[in-house]
Backbone and ligand atoms as CSV (ligand in chain L), in Angstrom:
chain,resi,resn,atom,element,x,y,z
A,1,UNK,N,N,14.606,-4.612,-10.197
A,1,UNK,CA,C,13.183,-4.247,-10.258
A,1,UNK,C,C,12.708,-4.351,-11.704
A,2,UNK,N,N,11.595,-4.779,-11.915
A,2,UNK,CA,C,11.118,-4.803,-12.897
A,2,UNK,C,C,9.934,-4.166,-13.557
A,3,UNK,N,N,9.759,-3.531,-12.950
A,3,UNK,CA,C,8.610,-2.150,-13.353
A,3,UNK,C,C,9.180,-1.396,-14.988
A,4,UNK,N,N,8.024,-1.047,-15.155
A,4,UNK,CA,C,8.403,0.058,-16.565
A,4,UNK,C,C,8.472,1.430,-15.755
A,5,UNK,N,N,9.001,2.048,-16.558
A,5,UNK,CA,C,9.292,3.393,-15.632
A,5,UNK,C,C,9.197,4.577,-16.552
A,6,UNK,N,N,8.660,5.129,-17.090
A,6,UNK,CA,C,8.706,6.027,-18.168
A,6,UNK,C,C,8.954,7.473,-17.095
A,7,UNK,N,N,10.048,8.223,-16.961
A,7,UNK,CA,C,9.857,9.540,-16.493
A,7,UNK,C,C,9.252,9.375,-14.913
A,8,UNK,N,N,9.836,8.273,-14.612
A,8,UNK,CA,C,9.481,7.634,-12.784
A,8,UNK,C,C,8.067,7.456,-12.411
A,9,UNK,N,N,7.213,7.444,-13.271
A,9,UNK,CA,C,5.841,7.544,-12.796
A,9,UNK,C,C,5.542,5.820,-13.832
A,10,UNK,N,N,4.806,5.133,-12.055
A,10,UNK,CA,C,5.041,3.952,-12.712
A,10,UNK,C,C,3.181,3.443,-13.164
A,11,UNK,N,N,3.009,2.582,-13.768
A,11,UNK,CA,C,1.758,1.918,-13.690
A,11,UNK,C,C,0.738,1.567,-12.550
A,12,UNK,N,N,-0.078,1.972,-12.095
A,12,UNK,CA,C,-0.819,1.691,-11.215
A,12,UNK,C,C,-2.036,0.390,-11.722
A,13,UNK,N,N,-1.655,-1.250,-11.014
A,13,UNK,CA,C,-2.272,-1.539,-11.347
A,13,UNK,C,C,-3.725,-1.832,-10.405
A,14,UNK,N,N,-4.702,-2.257,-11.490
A,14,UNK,CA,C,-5.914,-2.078,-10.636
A,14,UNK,C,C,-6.859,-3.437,-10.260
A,15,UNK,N,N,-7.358,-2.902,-9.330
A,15,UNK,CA,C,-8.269,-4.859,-9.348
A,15,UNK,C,C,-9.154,-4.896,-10.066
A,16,UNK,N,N,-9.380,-6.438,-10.607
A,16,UNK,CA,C,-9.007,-7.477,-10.316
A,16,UNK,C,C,-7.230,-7.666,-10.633
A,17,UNK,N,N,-6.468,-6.949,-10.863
A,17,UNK,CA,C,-5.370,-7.280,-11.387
A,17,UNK,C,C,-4.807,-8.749,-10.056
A,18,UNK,N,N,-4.514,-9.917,-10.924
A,18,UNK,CA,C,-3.508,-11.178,-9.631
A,18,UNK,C,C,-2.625,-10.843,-9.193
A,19,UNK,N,N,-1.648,-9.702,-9.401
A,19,UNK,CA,C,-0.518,-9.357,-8.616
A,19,UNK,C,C,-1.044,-8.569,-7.194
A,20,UNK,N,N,-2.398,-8.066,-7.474
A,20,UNK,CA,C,-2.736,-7.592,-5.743
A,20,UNK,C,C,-2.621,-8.292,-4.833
A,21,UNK,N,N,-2.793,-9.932,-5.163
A,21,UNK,CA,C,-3.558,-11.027,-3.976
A,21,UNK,C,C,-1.956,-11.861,-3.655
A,22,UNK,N,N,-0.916,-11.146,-4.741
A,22,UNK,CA,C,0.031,-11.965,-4.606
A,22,UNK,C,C,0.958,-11.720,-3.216
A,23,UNK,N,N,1.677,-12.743,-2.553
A,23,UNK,CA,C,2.930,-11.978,-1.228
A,23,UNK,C,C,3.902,-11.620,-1.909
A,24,UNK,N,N,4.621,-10.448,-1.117
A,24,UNK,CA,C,5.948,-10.086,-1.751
A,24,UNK,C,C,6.864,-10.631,-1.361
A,25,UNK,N,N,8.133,-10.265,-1.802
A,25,UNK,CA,C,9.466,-11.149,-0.829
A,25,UNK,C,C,10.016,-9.735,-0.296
A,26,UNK,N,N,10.388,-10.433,0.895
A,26,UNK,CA,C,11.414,-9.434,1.423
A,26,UNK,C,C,12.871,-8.798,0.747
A,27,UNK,N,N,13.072,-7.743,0.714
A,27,UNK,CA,C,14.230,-6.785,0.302
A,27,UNK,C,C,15.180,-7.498,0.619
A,28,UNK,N,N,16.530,-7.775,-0.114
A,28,UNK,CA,C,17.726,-7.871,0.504
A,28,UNK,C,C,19.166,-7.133,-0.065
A,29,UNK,N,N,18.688,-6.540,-0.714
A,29,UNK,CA,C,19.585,-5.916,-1.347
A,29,UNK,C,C,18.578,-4.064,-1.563
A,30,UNK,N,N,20.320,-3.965,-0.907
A,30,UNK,CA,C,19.368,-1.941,-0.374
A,30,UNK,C,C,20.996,-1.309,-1.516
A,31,UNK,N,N,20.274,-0.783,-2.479
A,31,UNK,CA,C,21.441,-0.439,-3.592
A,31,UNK,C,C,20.767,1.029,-4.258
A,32,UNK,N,N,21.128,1.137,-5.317
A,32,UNK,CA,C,20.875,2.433,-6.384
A,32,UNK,C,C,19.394,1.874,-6.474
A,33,UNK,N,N,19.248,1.113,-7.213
A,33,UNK,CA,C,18.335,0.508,-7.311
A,33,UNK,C,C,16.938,0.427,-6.920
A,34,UNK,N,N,17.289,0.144,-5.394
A,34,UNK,CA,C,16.048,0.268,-4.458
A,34,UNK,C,C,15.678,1.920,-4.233
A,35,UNK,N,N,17.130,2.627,-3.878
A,35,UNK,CA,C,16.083,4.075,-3.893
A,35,UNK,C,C,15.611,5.022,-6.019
A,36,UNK,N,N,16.148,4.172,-6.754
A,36,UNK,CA,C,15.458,4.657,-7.401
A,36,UNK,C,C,13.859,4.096,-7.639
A,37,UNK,N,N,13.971,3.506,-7.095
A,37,UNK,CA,C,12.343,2.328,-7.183
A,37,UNK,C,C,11.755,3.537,-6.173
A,38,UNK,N,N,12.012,3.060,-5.194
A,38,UNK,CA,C,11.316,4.362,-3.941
A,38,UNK,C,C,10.510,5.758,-4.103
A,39,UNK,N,N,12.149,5.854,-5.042
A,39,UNK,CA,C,11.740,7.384,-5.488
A,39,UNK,C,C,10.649,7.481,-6.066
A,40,UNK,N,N,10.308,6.109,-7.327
A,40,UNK,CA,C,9.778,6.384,-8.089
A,40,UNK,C,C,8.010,6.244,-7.787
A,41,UNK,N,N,8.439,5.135,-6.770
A,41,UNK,CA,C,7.043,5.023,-5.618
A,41,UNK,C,C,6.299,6.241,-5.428
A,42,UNK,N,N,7.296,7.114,-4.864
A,42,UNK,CA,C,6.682,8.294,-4.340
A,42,UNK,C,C,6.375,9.210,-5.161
A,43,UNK,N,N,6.657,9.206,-6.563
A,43,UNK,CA,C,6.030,10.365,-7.327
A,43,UNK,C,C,5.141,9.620,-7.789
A,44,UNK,N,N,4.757,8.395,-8.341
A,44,UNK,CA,C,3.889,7.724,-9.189
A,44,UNK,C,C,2.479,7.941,-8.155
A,45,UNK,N,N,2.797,7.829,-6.573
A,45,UNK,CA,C,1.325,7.933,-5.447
A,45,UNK,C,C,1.236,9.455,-5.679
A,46,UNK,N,N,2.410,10.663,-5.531
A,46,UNK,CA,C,2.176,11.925,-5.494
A,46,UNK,C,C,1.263,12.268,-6.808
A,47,UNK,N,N,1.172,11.681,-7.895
A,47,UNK,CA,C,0.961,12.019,-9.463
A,47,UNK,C,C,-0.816,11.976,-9.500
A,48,UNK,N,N,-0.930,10.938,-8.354
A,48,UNK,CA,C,-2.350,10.211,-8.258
A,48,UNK,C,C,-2.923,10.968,-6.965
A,49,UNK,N,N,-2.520,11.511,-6.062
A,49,UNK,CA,C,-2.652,12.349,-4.902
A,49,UNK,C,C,-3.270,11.000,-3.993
A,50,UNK,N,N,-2.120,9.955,-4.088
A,50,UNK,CA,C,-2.399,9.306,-3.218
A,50,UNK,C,C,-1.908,9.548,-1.575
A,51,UNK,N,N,-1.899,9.150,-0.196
A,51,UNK,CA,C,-1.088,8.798,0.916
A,51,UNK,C,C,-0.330,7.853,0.829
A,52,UNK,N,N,-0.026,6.692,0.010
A,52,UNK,CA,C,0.662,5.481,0.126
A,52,UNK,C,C,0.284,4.933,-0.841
A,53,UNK,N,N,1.277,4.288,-1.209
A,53,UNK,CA,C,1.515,3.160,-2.551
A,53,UNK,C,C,2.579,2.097,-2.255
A,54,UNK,N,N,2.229,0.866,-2.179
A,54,UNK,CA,C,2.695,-0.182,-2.129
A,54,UNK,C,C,3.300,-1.184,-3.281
A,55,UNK,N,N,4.391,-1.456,-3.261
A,55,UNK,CA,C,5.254,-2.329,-4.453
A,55,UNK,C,C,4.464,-3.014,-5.677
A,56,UNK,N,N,3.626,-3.579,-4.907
A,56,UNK,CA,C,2.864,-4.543,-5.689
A,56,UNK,C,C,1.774,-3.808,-6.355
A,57,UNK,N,N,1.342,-2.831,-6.009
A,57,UNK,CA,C,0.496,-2.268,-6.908
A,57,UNK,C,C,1.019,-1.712,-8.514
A,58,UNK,N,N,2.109,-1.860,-8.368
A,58,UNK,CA,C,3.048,-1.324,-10.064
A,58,UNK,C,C,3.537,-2.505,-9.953
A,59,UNK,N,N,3.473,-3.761,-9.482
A,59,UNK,CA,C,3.804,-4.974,-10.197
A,59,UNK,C,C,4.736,-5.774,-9.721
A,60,UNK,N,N,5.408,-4.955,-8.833
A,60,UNK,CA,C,6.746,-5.411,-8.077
A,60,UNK,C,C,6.752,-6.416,-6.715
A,61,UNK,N,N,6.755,-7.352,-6.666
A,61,UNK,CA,C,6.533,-7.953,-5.658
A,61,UNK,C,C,7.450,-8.114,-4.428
A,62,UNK,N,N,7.965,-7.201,-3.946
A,62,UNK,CA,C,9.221,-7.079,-2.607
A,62,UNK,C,C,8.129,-6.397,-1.639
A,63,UNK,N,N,8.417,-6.131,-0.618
A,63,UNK,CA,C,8.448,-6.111,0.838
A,63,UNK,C,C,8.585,-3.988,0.551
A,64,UNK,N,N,8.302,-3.243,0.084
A,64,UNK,CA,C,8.440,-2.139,-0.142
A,64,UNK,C,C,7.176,-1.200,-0.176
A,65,UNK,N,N,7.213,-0.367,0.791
A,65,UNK,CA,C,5.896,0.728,0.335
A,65,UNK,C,C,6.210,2.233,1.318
A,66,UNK,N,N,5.371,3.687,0.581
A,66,UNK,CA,C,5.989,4.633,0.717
A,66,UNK,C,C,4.515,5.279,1.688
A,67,UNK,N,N,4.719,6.043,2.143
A,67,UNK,CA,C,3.196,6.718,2.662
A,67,UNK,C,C,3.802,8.487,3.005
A,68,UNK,N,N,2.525,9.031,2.531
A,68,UNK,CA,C,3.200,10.475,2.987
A,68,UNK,C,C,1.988,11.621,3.459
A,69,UNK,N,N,2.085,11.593,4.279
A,69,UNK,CA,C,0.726,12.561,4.954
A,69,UNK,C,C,0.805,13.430,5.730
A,70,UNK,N,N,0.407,14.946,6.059
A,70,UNK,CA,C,0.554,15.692,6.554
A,70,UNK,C,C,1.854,15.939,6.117
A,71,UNK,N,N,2.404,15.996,4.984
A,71,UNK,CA,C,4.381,16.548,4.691
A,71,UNK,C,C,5.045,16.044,5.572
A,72,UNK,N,N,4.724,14.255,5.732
A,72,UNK,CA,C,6.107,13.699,6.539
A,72,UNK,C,C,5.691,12.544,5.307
A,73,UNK,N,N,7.017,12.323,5.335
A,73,UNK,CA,C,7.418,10.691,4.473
A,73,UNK,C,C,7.794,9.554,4.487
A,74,UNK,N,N,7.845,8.483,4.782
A,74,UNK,CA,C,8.044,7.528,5.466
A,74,UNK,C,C,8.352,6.627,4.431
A,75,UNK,N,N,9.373,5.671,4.375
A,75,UNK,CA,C,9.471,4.417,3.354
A,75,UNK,C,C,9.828,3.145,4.278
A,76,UNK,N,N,8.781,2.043,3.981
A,76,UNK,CA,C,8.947,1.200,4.466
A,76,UNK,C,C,9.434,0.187,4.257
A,77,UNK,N,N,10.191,-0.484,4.460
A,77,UNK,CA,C,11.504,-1.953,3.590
A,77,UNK,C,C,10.935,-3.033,4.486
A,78,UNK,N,N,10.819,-4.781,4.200
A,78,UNK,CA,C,10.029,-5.529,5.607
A,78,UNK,C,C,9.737,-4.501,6.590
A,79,UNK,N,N,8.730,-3.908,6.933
A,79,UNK,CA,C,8.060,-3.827,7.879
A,79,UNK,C,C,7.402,-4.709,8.446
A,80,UNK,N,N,7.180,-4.314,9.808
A,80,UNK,CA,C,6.268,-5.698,10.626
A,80,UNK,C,C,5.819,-4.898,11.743
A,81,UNK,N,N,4.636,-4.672,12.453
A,81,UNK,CA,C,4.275,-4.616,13.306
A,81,UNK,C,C,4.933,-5.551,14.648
A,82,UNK,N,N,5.054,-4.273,15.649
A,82,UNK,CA,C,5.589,-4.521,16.653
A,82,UNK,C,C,4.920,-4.539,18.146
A,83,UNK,N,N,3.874,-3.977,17.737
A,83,UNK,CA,C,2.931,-3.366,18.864
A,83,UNK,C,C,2.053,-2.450,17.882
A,84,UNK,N,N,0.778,-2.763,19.052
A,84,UNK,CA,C,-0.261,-1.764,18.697
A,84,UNK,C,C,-1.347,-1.287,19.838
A,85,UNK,N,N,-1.576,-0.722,19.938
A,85,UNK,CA,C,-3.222,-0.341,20.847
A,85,UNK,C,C,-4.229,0.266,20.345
A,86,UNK,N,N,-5.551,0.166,21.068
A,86,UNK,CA,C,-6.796,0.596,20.541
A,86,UNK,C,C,-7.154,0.241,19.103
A,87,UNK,N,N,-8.087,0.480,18.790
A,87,UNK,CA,C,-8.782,0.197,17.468
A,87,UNK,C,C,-9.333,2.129,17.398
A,88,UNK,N,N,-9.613,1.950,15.530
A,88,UNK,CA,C,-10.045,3.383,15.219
A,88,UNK,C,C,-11.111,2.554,13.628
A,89,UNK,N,N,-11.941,3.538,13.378
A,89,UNK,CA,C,-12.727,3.337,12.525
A,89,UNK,C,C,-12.737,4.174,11.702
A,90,UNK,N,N,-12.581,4.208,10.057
A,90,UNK,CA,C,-12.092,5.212,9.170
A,90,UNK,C,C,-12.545,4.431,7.747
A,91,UNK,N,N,-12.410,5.502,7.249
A,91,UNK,CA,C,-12.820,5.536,5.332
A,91,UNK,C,C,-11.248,4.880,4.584
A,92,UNK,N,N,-11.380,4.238,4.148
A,92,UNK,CA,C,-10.136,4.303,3.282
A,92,UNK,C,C,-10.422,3.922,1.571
A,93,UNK,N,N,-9.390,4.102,1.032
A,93,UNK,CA,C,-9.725,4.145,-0.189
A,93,UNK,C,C,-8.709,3.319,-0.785
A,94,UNK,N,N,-8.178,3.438,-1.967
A,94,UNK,CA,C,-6.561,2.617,-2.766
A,94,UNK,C,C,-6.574,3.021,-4.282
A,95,UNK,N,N,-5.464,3.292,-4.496
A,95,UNK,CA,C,-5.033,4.042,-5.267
A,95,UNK,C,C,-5.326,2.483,-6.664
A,96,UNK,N,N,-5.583,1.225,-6.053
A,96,UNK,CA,C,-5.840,-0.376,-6.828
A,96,UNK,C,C,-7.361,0.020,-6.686
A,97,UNK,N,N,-8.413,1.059,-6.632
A,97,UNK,CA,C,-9.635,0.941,-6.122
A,97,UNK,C,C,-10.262,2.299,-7.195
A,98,UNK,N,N,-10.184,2.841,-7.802
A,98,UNK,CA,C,-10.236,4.438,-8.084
A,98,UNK,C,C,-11.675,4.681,-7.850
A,99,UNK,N,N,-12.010,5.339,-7.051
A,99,UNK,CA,C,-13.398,5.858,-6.589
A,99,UNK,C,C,-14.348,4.975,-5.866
A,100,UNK,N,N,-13.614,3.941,-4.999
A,100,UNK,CA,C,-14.069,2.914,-3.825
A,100,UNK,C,C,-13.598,3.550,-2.296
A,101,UNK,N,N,-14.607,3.480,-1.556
A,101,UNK,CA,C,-14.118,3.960,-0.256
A,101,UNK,C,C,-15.231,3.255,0.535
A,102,UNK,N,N,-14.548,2.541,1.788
A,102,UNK,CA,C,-15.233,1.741,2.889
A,102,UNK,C,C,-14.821,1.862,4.030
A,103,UNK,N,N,-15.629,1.544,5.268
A,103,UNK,CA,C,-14.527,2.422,6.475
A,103,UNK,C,C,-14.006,0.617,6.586
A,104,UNK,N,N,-13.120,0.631,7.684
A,104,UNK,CA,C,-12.248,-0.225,8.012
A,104,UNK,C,C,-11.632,-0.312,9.380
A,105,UNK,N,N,-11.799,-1.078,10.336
A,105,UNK,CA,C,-11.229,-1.094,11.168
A,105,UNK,C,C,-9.896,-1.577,11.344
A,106,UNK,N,N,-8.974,-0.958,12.442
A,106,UNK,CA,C,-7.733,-0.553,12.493
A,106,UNK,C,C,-6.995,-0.273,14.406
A,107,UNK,N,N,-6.107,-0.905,13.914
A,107,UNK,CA,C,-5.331,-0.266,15.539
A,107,UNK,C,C,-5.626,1.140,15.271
A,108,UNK,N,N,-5.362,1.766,16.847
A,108,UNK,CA,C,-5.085,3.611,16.949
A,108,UNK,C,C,-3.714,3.495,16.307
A,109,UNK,N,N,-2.964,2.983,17.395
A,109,UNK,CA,C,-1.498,3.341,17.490
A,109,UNK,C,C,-0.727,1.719,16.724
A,110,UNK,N,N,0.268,1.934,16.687
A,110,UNK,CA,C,1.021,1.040,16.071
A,110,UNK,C,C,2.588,1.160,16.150
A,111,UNK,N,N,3.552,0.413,16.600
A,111,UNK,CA,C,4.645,0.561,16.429
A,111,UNK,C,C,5.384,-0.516,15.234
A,112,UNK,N,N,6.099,0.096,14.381
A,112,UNK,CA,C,6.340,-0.608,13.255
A,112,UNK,C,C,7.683,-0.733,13.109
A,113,UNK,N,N,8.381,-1.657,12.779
A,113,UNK,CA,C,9.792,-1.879,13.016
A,113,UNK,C,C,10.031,-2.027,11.028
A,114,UNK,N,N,10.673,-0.967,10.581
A,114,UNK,CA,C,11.301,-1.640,9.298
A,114,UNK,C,C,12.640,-1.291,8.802
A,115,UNK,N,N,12.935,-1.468,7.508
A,115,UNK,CA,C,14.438,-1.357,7.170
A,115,UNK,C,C,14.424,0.027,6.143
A,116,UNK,N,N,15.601,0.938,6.312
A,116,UNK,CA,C,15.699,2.221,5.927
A,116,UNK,C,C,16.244,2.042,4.560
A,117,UNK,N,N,16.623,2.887,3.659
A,117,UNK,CA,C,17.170,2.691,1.988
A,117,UNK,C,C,18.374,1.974,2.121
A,118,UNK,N,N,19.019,2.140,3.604
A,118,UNK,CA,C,20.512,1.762,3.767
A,118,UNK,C,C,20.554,0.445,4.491
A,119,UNK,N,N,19.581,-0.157,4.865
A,119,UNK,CA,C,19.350,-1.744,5.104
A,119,UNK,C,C,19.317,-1.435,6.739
A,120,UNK,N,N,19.357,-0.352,7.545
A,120,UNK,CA,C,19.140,0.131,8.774
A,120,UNK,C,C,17.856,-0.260,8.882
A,121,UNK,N,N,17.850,-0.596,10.240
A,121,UNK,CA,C,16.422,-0.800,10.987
A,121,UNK,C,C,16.115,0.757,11.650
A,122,UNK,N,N,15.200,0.560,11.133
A,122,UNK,CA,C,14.054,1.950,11.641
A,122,UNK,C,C,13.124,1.811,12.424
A,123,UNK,N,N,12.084,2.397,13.679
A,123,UNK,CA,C,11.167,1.888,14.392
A,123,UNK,C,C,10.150,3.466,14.226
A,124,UNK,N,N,9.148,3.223,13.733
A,124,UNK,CA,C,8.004,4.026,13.757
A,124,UNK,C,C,6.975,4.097,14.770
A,125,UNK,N,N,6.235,4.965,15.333
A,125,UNK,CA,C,5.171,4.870,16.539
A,125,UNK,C,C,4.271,6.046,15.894
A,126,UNK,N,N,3.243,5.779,15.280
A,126,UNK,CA,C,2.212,6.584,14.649
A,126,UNK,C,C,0.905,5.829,14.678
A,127,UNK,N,N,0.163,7.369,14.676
A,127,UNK,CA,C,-1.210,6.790,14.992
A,127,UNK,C,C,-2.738,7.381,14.294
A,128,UNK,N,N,-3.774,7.130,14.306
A,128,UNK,CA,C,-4.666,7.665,13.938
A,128,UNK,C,C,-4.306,7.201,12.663
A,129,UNK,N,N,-4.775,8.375,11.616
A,129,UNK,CA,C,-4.635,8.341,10.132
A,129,UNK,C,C,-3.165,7.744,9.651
A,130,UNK,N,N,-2.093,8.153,10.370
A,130,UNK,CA,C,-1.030,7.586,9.255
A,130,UNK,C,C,-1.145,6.067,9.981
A,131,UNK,N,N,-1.486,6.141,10.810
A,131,UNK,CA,C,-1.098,4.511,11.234
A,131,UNK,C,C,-1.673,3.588,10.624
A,132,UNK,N,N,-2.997,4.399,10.104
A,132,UNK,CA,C,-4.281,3.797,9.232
A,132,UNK,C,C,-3.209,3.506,7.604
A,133,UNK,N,N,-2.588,4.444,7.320
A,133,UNK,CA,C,-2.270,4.182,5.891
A,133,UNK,C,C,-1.014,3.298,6.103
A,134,UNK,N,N,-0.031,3.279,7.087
A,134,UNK,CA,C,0.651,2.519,7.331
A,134,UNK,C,C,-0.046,0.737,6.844
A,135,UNK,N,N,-0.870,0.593,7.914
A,135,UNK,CA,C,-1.107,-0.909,7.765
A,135,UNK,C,C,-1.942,-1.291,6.436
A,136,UNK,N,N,-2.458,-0.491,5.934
A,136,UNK,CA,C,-3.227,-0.638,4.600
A,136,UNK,C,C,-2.245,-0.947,3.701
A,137,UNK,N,N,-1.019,0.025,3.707
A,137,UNK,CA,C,0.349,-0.698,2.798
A,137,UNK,C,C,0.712,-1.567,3.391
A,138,UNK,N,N,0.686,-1.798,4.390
A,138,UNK,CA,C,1.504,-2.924,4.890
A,138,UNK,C,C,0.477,-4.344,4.344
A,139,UNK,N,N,-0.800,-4.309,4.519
A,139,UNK,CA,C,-1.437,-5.435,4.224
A,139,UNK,C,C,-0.967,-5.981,2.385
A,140,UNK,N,N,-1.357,-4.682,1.810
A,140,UNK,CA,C,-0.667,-4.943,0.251
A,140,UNK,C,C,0.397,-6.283,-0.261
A,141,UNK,N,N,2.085,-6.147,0.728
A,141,UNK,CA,C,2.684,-6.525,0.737
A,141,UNK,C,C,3.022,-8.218,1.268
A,142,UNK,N,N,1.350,-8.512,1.571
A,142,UNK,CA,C,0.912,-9.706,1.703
A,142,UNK,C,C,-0.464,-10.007,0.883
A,143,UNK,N,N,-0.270,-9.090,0.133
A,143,UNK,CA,C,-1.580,-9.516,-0.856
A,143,UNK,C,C,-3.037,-9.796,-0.359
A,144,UNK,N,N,-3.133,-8.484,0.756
A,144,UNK,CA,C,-4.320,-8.136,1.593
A,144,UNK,C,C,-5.188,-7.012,1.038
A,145,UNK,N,N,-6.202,-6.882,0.634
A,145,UNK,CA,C,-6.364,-5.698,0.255
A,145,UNK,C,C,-8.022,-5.137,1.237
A,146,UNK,N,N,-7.831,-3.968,1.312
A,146,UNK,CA,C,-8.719,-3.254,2.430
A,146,UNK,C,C,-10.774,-3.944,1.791
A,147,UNK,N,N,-10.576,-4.408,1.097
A,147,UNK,CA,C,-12.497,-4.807,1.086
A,147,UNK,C,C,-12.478,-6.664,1.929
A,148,UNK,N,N,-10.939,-6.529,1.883
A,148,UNK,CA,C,-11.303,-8.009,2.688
A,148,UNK,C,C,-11.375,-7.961,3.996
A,149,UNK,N,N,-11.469,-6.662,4.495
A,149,UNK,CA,C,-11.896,-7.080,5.951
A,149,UNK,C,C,-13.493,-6.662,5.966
A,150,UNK,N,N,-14.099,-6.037,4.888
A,150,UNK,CA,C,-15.690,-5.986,4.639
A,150,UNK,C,C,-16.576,-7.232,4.672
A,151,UNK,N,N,-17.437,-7.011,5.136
A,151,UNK,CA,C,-18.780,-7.773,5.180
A,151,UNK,C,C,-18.791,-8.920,3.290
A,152,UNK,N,N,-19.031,-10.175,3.444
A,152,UNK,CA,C,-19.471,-10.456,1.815
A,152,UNK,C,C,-19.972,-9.395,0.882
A,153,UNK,N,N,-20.986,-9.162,1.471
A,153,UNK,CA,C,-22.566,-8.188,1.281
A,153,UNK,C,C,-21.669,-7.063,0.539
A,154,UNK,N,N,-21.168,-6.568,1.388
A,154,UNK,CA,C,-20.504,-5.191,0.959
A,154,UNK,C,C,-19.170,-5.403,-0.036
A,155,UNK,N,N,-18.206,-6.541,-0.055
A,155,UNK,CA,C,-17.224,-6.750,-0.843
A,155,UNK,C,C,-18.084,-7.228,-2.175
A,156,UNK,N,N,-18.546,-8.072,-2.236
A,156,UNK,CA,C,-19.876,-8.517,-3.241
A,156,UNK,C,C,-19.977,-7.104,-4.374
A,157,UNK,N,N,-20.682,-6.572,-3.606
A,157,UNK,CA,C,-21.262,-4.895,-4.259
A,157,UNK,C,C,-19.792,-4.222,-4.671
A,158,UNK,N,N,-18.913,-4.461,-3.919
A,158,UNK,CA,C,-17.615,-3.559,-5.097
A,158,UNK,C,C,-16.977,-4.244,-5.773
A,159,UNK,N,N,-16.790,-5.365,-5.497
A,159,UNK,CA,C,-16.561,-6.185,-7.304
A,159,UNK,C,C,-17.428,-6.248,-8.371
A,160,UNK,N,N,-19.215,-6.014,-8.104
A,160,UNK,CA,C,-19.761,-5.545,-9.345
A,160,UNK,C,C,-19.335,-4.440,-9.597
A,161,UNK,N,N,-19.297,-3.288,-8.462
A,161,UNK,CA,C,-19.074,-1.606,-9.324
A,161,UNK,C,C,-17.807,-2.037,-9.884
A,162,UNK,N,N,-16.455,-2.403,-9.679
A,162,UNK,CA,C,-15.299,-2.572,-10.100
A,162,UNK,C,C,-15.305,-3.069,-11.491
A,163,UNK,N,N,-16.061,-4.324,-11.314
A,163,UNK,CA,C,-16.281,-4.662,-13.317
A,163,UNK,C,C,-17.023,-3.878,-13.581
A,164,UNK,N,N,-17.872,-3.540,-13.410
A,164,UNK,CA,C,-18.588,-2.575,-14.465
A,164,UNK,C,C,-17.844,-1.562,-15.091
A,165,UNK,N,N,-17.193,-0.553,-13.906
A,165,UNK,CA,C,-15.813,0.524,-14.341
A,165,UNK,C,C,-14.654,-0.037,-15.094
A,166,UNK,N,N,-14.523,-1.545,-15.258
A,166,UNK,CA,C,-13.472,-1.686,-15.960
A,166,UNK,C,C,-13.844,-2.722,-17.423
A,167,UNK,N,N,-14.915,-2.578,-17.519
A,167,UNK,CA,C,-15.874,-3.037,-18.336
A,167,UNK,C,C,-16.109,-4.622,-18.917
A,168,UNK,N,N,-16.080,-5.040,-17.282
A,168,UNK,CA,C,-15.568,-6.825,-17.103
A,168,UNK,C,C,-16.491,-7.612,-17.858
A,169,UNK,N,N,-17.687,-6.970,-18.077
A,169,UNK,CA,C,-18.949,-7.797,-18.276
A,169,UNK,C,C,-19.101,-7.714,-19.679
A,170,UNK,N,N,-18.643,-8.071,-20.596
A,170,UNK,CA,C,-18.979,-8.163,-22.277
A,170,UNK,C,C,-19.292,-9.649,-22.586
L,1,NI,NI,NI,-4.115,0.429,-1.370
């Protein structure tokens, strides 16, 4: 891994940053390594009071992302959707976004098949809100990010607020 890591809390990067739009590669090696990355996943989103943080947002481009809501925790290694039903309509936000929120449509339910710290396959069935933060990391890890399923009109309008907050326009 190649992240900086000062005291496990890693860089959050933000858009426009090119590593958002980038795909990751899949995990193949499940070592010290990977759960210290994990770990470090999960305090760097806890630090930010995020639900989920995805690899690529600190720079890392693998197949990796953590989500934690309602005090359950979940780490995801290739994940892939396996099934889903219904659609739900919700606000979401990104920790790549700081003070952007758009609703987004979404399966209810979702069954998610991924790989555990120990290279075990794991199968998830969650719904509503975590299922919501589920696939929002999951899109990450293909260099999807939640304003691309928005209207032009409306993605348009948060790439001006976005430069402006990051003071694109000089
Ligand atoms: Ni995000």
């Amino acid at each position: 891994m190649s992240a900086e890591s000062l005291s496990g809390i890693l860089e959050i990067k933000k858009y426009p940053d090119p590593v958002l739009k980038k795909i990751s590669e899949p995990v193949t090696v499940f070592d010290d390594d990977l759960a210290k990355f994990v770990k470090d996943l999960f305090s760097s989103m806890r630090v930010h009071d995020g639900v989920g943080l995805a690899a690529p947002q600190v720079g890392v481009l693998k197949k990796i992302a953590v989500v934690e809501y309602e005090g359950k925790s979940y780490v995801l290694i290739n994940p892939k959707v396996i099934d889903q039903k219904g659609i739900q309509e919700g606000e979401e936000g990104c920790l790549s976004f700081p003070g952007i929120y758009a609703n987004v449509v979404r399966p209810q339910w979702v069954k998610i098949e991924s790989k555990d710290l120990n290279g075990e396959t794991v199968t998830y069935e969650v719904e509503g809100f975590t299922a919501r933060a589920f696939l929002h990391e999951m899109d990450h890890l293909s260099g999807k990010l939640f304003i691309d399923y928005l209207s032009n009109l409306k993605r348009n309008a948060i790439k001006k607020k976005v430069s402006k907050h990051t003071g694109g326009h000089f």
